[in-house]
C-alpha positions as CSV (number, residue, x, y, z in Angstrom):
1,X,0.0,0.0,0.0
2,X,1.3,3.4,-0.9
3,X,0.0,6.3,1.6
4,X,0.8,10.0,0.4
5,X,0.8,13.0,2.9
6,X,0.2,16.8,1.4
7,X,3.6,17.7,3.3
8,X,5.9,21.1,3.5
9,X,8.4,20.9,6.6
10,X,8.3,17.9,8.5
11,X,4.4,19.1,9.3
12,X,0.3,18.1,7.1
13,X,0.3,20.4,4.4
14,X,-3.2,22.6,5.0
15,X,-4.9,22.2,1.6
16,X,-4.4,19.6,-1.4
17,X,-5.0,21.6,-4.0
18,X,-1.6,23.8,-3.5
19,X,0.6,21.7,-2.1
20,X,3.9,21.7,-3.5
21,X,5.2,18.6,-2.0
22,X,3.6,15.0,-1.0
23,X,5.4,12.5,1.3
24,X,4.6,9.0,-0.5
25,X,5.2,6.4,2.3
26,X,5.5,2.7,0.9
27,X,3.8,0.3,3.9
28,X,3.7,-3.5,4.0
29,X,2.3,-5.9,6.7
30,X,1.1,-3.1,8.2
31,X,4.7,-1.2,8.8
32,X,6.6,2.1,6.6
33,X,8.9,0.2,4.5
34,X,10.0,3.5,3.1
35,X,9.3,7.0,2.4
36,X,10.5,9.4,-0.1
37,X,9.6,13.7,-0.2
38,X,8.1,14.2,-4.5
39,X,7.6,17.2,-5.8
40,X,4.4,18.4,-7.4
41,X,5.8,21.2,-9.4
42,X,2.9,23.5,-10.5
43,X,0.4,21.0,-10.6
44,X,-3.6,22.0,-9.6
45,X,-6.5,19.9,-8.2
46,X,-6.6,17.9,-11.3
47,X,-3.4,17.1,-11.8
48,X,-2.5,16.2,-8.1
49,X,-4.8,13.3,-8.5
50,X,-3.4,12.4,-11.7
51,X,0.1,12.4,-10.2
52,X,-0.7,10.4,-7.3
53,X,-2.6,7.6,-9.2
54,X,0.7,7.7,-11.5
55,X,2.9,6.4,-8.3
56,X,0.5,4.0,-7.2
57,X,-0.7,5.9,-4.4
58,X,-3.9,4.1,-2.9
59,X,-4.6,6.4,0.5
60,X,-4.1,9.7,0.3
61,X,-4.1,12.1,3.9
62,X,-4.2,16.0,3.8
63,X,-5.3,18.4,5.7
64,X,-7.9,19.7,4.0
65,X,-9.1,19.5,0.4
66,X,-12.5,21.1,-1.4
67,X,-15.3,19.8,-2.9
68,X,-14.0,20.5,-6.6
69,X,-11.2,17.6,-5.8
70,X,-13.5,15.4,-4.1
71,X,-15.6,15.2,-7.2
72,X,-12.2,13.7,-9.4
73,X,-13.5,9.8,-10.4
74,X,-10.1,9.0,-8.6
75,X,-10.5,10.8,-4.8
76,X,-13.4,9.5,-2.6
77,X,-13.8,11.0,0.7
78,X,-13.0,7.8,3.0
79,X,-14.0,5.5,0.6
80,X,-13.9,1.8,0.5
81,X,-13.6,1.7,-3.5
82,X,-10.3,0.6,-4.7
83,X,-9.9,4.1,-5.5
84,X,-7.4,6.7,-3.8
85,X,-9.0,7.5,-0.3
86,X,-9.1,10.9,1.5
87,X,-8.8,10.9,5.0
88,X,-9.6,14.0,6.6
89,X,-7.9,14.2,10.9
């Protein structure tokens, strides 16, 4: 399972849609097997979905993310499809 975290230094990243950075951890039998820092570069709401389905992400946490995102075919809000899932702390 891949788990990505909106992330700018060390901390949650507020909102999904302008983070510039995700922290893609890589977990198996239920422990972090590793982690790496990507780069989004200038990507929007769209696109940030697009980028995290391109690296396998399955689970995606952030801080906060709007109802434009939520309505991607690829982001449910704590979904149980085996589509990226949002889950909102």
């Amino acid at each position: 399972m891949k788990i990505a975290v909106t992330y700018e230094d060390g901390n949650i990243y507020g909102h999904f849609g302008h983070t510039q950075q995700f922290k893609i951890y890589t977990v198996e039998q239920g422990s972090v097997v590793s982690s790496e820092v990507v780069p989004t570069g200038d990507s929007g709401h769209g696109a940030l979905a697009g980028f995290l389905k391109e690296r396998g992400v399955d689970t995606l946490i952030c801080g906060g993310i709007g109802g434009g995102a939520l309505e991607l075919n690829c982001i449910r809000e704590q979904s149980d499809l085996p589509m990226m899932q949002c889950r909102h702390f």
